[in-house]
C-alpha positions as CSV (number, residue, x, y, z in Angstrom):
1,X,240.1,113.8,127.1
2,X,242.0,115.9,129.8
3,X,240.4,115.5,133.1
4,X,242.1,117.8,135.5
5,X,241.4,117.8,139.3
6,X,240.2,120.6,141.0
7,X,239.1,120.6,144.5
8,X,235.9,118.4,144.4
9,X,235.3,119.2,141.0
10,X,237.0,117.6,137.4
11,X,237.2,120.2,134.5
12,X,237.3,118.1,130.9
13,X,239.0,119.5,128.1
14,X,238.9,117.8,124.9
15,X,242.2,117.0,122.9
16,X,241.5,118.9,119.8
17,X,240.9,122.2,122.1
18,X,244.5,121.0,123.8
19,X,246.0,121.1,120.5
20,X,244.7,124.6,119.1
21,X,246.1,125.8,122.4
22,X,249.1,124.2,121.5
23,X,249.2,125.9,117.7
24,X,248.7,129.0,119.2
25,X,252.1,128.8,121.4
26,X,254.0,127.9,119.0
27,X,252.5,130.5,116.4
28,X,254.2,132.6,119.2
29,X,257.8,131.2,118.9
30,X,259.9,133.3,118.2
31,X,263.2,131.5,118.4
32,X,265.1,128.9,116.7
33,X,264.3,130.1,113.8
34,X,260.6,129.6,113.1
35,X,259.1,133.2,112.4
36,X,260.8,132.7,108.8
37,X,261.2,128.8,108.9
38,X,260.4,127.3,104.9
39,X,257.5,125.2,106.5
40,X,256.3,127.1,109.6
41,X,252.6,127.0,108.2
42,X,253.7,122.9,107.8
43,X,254.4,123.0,111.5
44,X,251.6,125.3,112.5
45,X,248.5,122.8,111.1
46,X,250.4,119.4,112.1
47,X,250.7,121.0,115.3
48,X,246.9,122.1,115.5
49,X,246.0,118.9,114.1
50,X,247.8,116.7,115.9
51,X,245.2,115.0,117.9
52,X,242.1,115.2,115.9
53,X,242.0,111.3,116.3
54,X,241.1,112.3,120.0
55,X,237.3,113.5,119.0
56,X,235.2,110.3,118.0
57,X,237.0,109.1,121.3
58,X,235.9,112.8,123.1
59,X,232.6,112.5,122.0
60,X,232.1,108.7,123.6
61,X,234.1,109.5,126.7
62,X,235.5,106.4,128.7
63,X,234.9,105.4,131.8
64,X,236.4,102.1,133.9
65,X,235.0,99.4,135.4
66,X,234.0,101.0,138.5
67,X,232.0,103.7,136.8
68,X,235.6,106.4,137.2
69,X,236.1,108.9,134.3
70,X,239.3,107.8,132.6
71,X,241.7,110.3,130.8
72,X,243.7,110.3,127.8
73,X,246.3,108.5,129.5
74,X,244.2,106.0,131.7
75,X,242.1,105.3,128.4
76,X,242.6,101.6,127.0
77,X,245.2,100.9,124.9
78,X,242.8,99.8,122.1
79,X,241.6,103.4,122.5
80,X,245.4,104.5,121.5
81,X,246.0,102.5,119.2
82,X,243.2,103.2,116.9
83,X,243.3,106.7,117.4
84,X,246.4,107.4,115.7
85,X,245.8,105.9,112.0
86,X,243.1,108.5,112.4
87,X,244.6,111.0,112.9
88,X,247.0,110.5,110.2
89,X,244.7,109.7,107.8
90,X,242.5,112.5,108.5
91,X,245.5,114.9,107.2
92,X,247.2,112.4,104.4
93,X,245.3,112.9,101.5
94,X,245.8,117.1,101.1
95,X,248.9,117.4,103.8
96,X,251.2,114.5,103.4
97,X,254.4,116.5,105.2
98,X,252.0,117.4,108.0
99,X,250.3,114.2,108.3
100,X,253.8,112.4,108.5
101,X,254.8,114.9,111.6
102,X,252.1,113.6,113.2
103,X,252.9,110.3,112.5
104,X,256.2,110.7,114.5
105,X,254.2,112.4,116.8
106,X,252.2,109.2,117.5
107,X,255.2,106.8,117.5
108,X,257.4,109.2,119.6
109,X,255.0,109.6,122.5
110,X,254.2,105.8,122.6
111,X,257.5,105.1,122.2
112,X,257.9,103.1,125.5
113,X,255.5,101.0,124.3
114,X,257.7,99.6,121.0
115,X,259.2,96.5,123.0
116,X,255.1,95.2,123.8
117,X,254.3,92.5,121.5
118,X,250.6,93.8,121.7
119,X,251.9,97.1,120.1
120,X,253.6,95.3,117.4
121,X,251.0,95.6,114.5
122,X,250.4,100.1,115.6
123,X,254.1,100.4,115.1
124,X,253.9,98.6,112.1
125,X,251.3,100.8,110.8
126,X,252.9,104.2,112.0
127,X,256.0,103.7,110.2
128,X,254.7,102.4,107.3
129,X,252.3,105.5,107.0
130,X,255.2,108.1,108.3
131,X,257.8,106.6,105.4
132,X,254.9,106.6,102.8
133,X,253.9,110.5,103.3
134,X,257.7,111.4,103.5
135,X,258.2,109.9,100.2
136,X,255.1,111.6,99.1
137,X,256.5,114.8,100.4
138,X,259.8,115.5,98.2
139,X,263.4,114.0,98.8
140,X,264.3,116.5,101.6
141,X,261.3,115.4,103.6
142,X,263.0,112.4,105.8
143,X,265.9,115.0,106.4
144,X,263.8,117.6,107.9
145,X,261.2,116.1,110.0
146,X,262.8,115.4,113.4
147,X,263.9,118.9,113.5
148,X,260.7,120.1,112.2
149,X,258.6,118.0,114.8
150,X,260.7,119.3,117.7
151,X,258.5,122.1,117.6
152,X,255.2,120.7,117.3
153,X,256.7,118.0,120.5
154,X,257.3,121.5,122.9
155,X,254.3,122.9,121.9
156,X,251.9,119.7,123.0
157,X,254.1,119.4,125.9
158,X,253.5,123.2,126.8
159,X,249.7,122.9,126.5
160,X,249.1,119.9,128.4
161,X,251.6,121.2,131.3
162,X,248.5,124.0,131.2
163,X,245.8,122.2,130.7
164,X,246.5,119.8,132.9
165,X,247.8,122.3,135.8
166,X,251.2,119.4,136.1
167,X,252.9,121.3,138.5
168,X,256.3,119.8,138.9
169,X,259.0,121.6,137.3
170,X,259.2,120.1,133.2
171,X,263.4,119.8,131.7
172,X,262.2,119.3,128.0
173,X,264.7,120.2,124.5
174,X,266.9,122.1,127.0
175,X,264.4,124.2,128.4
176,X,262.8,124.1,131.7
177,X,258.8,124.7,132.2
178,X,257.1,125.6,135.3
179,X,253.6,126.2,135.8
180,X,253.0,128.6,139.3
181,X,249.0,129.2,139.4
182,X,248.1,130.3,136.1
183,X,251.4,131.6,135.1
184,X,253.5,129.2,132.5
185,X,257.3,130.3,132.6
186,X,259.5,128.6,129.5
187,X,263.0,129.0,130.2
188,X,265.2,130.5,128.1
189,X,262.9,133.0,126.8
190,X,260.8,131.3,123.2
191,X,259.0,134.5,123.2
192,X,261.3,137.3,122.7
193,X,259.4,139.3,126.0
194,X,255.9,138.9,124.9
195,X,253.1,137.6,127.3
196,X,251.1,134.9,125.5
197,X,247.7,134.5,126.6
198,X,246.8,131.0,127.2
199,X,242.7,130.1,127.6
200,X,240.8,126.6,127.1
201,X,237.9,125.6,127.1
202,X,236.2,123.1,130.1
203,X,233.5,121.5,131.2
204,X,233.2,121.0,135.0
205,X,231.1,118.6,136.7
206,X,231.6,117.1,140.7
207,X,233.8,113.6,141.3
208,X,231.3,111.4,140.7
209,X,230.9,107.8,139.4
210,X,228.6,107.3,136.4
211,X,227.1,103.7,134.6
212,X,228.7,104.0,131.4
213,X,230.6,106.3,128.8
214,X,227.0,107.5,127.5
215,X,226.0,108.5,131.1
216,X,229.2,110.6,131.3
217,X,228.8,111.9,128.2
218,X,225.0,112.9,129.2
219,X,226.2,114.4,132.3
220,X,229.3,116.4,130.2
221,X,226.4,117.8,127.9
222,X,224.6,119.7,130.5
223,X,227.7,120.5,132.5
224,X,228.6,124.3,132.6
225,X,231.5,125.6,130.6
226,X,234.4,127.7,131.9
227,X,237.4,129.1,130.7
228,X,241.1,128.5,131.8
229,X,242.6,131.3,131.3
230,X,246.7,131.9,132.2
231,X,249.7,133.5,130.3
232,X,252.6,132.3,128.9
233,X,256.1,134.1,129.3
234,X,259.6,133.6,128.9
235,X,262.6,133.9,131.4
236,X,266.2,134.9,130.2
């Protein structure tokens, strides 16, 4: 779950609507080749896909000790850890290429965690799967995927910039993203000129303290939904 602040209020966005905002920015891209890139429909579900291991964990919700919603980076790392097989697995059986991108996925944005002896066994797991489904996938398969998930990395990284209003100025795969009010800027220009509209869905209930994940989840059921709506555009 995204919990963003705003004023006295948390909006919630789950991580499977984060991720079909993500699919839809990069649907966009219009550079580095991906309009007639061999596996842009590869890229397009792995990238839409990518954190479907979020909703068992979405639907609970998670809350800490001292009744405080937790987000998808404050979550335990139990939570993270189990997530990720899922995910994977979810895609293997019918999309092996896409379900190894987001295998990479998983091990490059926990890759801090790869000198823990508590993450020992998920890395274990992650690579097995993500060499498995690239063998699976043809022999070109462990040749293409870093460059391939590169565009599924900037997409998440796009969304969540939105989603979670991060402010501060992002330098990511040499280029900078800004997020001013509603307006996301990606510079240089992914978009050849176009304007991409950018809308998620959240829920939005008061900062408040709650007696477990099910009373969370209660209140999130009856909370109101609004949309976030913005715009995506590039800068030459």
């Amino acid at each position: 779950m995204i919990i963003r602040p705003d004023g006295d209020s948390l909006l919630f966005i789950t991580q499977p609507d984060h991720a079909r905002l993500a699919a839809i920015l990069i649907a966009e891209w219009q550079d580095d080749g991906l309009p007639a890139h061999p596996r842009r429909e590869s890229i397009l579900l792995a990238t839409r896909e990518h954190d479907n291991g979020w909703r068992e964990e979405d639907t609970e919700t998670h809350v800490d000790a001292s009744g405080r919603p937790l987000d998808f980076i404050e979550v335990a790392a139990a939570v993270k850890q189990r997530i990720w097989p899922r995910a994977v697995s979810r895609l293997a059986s019918d999309h092996p290429y896409e379900a190894a991108l987001v295998a990479q996925h998983a091990v490059t944005v926990n890759g801090d965690h790869r000198v823990n002896p508590d993450w020992s066994s998920f890395f274990e797991t992650l690579d097995a799967q993500r060499a498995a489904l690239l063998m699976r996938s043809g022999p070109a398969a462990a040749a293409t995927i870093d460059a391939d998930y590169a565009f599924v990395n900037i997409a998440d990284r796009l969304s969540l910039i939105f989603c979670n209003g991060w402010r501060d100025p992002f330098e990511h795969r040499g280029r900078r993203l800004v997020l001013t009010e509603t307006m996301l800027r990606i510079t240089p220009d992914p978009f050849d000129g176009a304007h991409v509209p950018l809308r998620a869905l959240a829920r939005r209930l008061p900062v408040h303290v709650y007696a477990s994940n099910a009373d969370l989840r209660a209140a999130l059921d009856e909370a109101p939904i609004e949309m976030l709506e913005g715009e995506a555009l590039g800068d030459r």
